[in-house]
BAKOLFI-248353 format. One line per field, with one value per residue (C-alpha): residue number from 1; residue in one letter; x, y, z. Coordinates in nm, 2 decimals. Layout:
BAKOLFI-248353
seq = (NUM	...)
type = (A	...)
px = (X	...)
py = (Y	...)
pz = (Z	...)
This chain:
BAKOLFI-248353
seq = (1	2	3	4	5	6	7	8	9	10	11	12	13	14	15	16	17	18	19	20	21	22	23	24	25	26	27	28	29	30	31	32	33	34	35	36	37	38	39	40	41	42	43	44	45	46	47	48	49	50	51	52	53	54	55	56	57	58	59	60	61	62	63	64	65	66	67	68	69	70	71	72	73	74	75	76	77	78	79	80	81	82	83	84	85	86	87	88	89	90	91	92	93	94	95	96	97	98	99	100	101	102	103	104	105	106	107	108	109	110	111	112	113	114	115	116	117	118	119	120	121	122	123	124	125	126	127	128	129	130	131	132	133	134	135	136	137	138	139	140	141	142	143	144	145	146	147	148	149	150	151	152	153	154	155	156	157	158	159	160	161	162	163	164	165	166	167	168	169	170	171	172	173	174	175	176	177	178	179	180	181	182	183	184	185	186	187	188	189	190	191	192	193	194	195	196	197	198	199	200	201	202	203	204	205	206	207	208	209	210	211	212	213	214	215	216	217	218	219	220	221	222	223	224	225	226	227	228	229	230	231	232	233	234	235	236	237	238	239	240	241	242	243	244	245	246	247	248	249	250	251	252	253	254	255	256	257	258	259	260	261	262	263	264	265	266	267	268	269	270	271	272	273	274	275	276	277	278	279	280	281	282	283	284	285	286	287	288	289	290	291	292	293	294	295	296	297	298	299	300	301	302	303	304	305	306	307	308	309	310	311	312	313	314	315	316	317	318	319	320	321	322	323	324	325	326	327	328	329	330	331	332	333	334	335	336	337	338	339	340	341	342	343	344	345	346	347	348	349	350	351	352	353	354	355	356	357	358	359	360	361	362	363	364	365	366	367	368	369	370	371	372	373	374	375	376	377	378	379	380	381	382	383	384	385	386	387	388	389	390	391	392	393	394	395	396	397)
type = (X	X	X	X	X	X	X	X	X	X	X	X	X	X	X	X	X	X	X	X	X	X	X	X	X	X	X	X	X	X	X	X	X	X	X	X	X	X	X	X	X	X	X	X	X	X	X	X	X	X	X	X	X	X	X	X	X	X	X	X	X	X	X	X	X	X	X	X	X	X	X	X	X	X	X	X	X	X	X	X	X	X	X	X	X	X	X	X	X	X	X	X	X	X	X	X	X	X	X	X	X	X	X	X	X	X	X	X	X	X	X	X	X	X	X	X	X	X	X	X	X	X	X	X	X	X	X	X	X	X	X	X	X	X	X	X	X	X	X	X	X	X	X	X	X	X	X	X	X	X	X	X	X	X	X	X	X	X	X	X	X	X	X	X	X	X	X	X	X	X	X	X	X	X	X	X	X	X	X	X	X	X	X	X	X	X	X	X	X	X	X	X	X	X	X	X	X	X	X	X	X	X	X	X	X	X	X	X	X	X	X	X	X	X	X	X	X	X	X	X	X	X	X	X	X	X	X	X	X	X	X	X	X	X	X	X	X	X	X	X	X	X	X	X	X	X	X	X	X	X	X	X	X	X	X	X	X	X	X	X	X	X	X	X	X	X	X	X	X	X	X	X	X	X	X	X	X	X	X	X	X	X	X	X	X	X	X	X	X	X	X	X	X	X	X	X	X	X	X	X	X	X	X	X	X	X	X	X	X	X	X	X	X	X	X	X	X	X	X	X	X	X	X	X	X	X	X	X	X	X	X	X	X	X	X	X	X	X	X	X	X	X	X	X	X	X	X	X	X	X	X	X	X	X	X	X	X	X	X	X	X	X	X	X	X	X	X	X	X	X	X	X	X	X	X	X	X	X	X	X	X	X	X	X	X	X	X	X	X	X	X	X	X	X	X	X	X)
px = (0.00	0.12	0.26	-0.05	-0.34	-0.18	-0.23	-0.58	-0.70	-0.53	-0.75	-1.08	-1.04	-0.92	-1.27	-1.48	-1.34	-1.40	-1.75	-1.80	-1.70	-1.86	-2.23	-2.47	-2.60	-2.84	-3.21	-3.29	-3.37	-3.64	-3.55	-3.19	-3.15	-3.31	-3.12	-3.40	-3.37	-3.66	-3.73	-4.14	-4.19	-4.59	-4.71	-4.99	-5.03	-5.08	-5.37	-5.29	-5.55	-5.36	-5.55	-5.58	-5.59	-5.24	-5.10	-5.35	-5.46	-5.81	-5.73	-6.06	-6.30	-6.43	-6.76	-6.76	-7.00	-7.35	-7.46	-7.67	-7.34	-7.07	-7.28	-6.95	-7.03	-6.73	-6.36	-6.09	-5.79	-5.75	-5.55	-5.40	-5.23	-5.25	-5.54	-5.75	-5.88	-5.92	-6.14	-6.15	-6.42	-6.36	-6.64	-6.99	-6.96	-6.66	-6.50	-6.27	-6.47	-6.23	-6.29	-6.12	-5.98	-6.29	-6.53	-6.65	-6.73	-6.52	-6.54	-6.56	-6.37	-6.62	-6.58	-6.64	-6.70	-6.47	-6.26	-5.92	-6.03	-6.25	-6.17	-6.40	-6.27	-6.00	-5.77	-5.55	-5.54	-5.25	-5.10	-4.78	-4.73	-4.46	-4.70	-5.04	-5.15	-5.41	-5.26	-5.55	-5.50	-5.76	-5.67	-5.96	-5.87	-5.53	-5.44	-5.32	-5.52	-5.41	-5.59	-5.48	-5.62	-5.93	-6.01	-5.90	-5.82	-5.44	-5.32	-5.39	-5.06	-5.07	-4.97	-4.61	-4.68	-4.99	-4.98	-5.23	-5.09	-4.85	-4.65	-4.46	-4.11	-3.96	-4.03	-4.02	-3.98	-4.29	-4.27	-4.52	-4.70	-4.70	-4.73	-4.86	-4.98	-4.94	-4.64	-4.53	-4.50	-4.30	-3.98	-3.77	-4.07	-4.24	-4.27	-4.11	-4.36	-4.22	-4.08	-3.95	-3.94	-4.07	-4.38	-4.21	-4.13	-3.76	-3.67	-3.45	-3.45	-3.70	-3.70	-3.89	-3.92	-4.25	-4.36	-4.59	-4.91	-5.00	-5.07	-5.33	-5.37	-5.24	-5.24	-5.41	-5.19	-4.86	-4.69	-4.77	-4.66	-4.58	-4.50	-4.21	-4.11	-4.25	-4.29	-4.38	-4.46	-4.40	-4.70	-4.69	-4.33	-4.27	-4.03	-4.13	-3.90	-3.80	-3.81	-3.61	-3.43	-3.13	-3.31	-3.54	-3.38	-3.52	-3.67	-3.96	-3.94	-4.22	-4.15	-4.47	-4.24	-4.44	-4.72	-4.60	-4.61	-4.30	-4.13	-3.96	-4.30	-4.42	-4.21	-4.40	-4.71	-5.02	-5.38	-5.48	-5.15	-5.21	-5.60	-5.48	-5.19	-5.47	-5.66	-5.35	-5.08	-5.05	-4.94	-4.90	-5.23	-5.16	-4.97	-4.91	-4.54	-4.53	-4.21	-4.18	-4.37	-4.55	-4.89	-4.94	-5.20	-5.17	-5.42	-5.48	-5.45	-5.82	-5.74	-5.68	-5.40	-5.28	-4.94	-4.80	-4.45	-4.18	-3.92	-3.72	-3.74	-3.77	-4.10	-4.42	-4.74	-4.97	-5.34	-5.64	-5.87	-6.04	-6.38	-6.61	-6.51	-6.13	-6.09	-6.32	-6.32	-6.51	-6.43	-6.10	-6.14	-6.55	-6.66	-6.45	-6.26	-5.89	-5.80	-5.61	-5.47	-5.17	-5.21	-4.89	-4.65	-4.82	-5.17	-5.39	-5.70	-6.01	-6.34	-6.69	-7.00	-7.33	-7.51	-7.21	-7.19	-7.50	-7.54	-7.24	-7.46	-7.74	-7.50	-7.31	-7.36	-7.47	-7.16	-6.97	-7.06	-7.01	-6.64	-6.57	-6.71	-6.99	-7.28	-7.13	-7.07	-7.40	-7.55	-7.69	-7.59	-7.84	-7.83	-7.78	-7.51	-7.14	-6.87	-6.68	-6.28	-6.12	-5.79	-5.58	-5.21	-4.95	-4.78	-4.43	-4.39)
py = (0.00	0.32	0.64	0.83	0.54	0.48	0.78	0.77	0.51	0.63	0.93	0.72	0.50	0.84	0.99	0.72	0.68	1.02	1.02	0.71	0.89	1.23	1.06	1.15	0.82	0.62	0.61	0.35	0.00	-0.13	-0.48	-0.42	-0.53	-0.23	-0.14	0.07	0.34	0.11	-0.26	-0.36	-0.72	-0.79	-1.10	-1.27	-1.55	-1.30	-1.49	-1.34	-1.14	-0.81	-0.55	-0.16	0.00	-0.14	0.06	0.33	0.58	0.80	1.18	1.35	1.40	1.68	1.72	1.91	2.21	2.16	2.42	2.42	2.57	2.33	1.95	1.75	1.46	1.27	1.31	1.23	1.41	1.59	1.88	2.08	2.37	2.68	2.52	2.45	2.17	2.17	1.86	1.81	1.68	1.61	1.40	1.52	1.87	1.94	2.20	2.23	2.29	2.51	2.45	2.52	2.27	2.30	2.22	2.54	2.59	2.88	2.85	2.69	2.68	2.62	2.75	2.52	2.63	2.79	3.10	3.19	3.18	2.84	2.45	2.20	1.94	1.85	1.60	1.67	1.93	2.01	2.31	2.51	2.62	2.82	3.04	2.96	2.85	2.62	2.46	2.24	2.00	2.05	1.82	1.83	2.18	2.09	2.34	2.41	2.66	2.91	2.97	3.17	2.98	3.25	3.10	3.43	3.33	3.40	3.27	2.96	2.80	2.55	2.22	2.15	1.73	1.53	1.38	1.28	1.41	1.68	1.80	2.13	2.09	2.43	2.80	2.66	2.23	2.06	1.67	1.51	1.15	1.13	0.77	0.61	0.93	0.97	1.22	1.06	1.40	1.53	1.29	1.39	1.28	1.00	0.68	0.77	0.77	1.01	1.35	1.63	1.96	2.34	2.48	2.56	2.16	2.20	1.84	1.86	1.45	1.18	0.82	0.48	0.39	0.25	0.19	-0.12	-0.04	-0.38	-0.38	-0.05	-0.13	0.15	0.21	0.44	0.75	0.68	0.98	1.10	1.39	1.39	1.72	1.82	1.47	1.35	1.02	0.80	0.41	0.28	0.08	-0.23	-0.21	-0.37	-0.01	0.33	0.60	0.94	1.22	1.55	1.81	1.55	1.26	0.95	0.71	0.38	0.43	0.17	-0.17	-0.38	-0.75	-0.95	-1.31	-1.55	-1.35	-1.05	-1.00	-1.13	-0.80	-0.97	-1.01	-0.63	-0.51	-0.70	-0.84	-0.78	-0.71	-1.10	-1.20	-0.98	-1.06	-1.37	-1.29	-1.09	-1.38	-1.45	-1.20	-0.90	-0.51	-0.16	0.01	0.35	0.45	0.69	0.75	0.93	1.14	0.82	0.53	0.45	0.29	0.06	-0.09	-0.46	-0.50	-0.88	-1.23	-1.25	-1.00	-0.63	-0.55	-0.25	-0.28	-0.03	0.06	0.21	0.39	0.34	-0.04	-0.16	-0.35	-0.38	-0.54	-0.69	-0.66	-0.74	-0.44	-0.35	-0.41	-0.30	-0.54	-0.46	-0.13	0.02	0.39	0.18	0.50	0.38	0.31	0.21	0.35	0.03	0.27	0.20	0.60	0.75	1.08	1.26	1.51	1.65	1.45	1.11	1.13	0.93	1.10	0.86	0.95	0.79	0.95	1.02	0.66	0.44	0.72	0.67	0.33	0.30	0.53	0.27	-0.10	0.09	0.07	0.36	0.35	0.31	0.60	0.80	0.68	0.74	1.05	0.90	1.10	1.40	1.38	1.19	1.55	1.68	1.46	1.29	1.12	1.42	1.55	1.61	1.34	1.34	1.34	1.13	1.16	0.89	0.92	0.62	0.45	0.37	-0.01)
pz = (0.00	-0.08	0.17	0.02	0.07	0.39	0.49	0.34	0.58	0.88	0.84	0.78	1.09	1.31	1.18	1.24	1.54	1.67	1.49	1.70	2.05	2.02	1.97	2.19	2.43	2.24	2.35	2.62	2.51	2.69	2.65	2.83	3.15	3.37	3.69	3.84	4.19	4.31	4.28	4.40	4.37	4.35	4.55	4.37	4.63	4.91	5.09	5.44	5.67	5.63	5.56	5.43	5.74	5.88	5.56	5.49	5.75	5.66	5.68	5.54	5.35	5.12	4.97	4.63	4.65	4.42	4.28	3.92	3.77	3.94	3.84	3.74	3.50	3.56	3.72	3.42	3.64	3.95	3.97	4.29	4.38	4.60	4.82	4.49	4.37	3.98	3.87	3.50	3.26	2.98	2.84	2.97	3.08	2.91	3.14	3.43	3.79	4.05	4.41	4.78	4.94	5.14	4.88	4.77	4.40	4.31	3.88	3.59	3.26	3.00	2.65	2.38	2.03	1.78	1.83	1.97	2.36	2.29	2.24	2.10	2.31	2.65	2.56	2.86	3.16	3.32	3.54	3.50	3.84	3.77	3.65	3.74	3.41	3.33	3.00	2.81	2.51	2.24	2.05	1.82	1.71	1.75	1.98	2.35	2.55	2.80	3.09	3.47	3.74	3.79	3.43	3.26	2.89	2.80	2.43	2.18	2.05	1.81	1.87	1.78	1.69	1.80	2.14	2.43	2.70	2.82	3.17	3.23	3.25	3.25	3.15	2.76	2.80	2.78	2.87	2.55	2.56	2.22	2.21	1.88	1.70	1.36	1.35	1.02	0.90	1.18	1.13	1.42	1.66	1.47	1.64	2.01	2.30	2.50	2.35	2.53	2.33	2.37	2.19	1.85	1.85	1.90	2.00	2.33	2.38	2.28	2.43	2.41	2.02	1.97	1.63	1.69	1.53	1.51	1.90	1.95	2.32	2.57	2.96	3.13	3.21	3.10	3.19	3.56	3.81	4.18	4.31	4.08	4.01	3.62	3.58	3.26	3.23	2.84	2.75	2.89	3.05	3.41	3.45	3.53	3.44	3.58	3.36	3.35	3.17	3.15	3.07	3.16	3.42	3.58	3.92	3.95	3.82	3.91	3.95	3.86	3.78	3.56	3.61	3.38	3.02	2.86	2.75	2.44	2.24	2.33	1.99	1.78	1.98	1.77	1.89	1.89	2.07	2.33	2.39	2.47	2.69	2.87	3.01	3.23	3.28	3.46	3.39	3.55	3.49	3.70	3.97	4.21	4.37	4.68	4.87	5.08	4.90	4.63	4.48	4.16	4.01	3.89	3.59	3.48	3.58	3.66	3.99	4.07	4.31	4.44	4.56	4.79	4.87	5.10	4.99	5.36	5.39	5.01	5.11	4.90	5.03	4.76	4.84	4.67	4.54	4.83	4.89	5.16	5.44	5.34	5.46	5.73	5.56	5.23	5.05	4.94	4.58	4.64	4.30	4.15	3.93	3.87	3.92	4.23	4.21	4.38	4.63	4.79	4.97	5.13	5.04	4.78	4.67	4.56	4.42	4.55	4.37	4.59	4.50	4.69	4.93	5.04	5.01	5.25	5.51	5.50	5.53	5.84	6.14	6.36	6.60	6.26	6.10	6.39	6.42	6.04	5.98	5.79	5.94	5.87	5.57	5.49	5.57	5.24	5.02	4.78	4.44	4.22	4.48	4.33	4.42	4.71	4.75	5.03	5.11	5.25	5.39	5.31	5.62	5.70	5.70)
């Protein structure tokens, strides 16, 4: 070979080389090996007398206000900050109900139609409360609207790529669940889950490729918030990740042994293949995580768990979905949905609507009531009545 091609090649291999190094890390790949902050190992064979109240202790309740303006038709998210409640419907009413933290009906956001200050629909509600924005996903219009927390109107932006969900990050990063939306024209987003960008759509990271369309099953609430912690769950993945300005990392994996889905079919599982999977494994389907603990919810297997955790000791109890006799304040989860929300540092918020509310009233007993509040909160209430919130504090165990 001669001096000249010698030379040549050095050059290629020296560029290549230093091509090679100056890369940015690649994205995560979720079937690697995940060394997570957190491990929580679910015990499906729990058949032991424990019990929600050696875990969960009742703090209060709080009976939203009924007025002829405030009638919620359903609770898609709960929202808090500065001693309101924001409660957001985004199916029958279509607006976002303010209240106190004592119940009182402060306002409403409600302005659907067609114009700069209106949405035809809520995709997703969430607060910058940096600023004390309301920021709401039309997705319909294919917008996000503005709002101060009085409900004053403040600007429409368009939406940068489609997504479902969204979580202020910064003054100008927005953390997007954009899942499997067709961003096929959007190239630097198309086919990642979870995209971190500003409003313009300049692309500061994006993780999780997903581009399974095939399988058009999802969970519910991938990407979450606690306090100023953001949190997101890839479809179907026993890990949930932290996300910041730096990047996602492992903190939660959730060990569910034979009982979990086998994460080497989820890239190319199809709808069929995972119906039948259904009947008899097990997923994430929400959770809460908590300054000291956590809360997941174990879809599948022909059971409902919720599995709670401590942070301190590493442990994780595994108990069945509670029922009445389970828990002596029955307002823990009694309306059978699979939603908890987050309120501040220990406390899980539930929702019960007026019919189990009362029915609770009538199967208690007198001395029972007394002891849990019940009659109190019985006062008033009838079937037409708005839901009520009840808070619950996690244990250390």
């Amino acid at each position: 070979m001669s001096t000249i091609l010698k030379s040549v090649y050095l050059l290629l291999i020296m560029s290549l080389f230093i091509s090679s190094c100056s890369q940015k890390p690649t994205n995560v790949d979720l079937l690697d090996e995940i060394d997570a902050a957190h491990l929580v190992v679910v015990d499906f064979d729990n058949k032991s007398d424990m019990k929600y109240e050696d875990y969960i202790d009742f703090v209060k309740y709080v009976k939203l206000e009924t007025t002829d303006e405030s009638l919620i038709g359903a609770v898609d998210n709960l929202l808090f900050d500065d001693d309101k409640i924001f409660v957001v419907d985004k199916q029958v009413s279509k607006s976002i109900f303010v209240f106190d933290m004592e119940g009182r009906f402060t306002h409403k956001i409600h302005a659907v139609g067609d114009g700069p200050d209106k949405y035809f629909s809520i995709r997703d509600v969430s607060l910058d409360v940096a600023n004390k924005r309301i920021c709401l996903v039309d997705l319909d219009g294919r917008r996000i609207k503005f709002y101060t927390y009085e409900g004053e109107f403040l600007e429409s932006v368009r939406m940068p790529f489609l997504f479902s969900s969204m979580i202020h990050l910064t003054d100008d990063q927005f953390v997007f669940n954009s899942g499997l939306s067709a961003n096929q024209d959007k190239e630097d987003v198309d086919g990642y889950a979870l995209v971190v960008a500003d409003m313009e759509g300049k692309v500061s990271y994006k993780k999780f490729e997903d581009r399974n369309h095939n399988f058009s099953f999802t969970i519910q609430d991938p990407l979450r918030i606690s306090g100023s912690d953001i949190f997101y769950n890839p479809r179907y993945r026993d890990v949930i990740y932290s996300i910041s300005q730096e990047g996602a990392l492992p903190f939660y994996k959730v060990d569910m042994g034979i009982h979990g889905f086998p994460q080497e079919r989820l890239p190319s599982i199809n709808t069929q293949e995972y119906l039948e999977m259904d009947a008899n494994k097990s997923f994430v389907n929400g959770y809460i995580s908590l300054k000291d603990g956590a809360m997941f919810i174990i879809f599948g297997d022909k059971q409902v768990f919720n599995v709670l955790y401590s942070k301190e000791s590493g442990n994780s109890i595994s108990l069945l979905r509670p029922v009445f006799s389970h828990f002596s304040h029955s307002l823990f989860s009694s309306n059978g949905s699979a939603s908890y929300f987050h309120y501040f540092d220990q406390s899980i918020v539930t929702v019960s609507w007026p019919d189990v509310v009362l029915m609770i009233g009538e199967i208690s007993p007198k001395s029972g009531r007394e002891e849990s509040g019940l009659t109190q909160l019985l006062e008033g209430i009838d079937k037409s009545s708005n839901p009520v919130l009840s808070f619950f504090n996690l244990k250390s165990f």
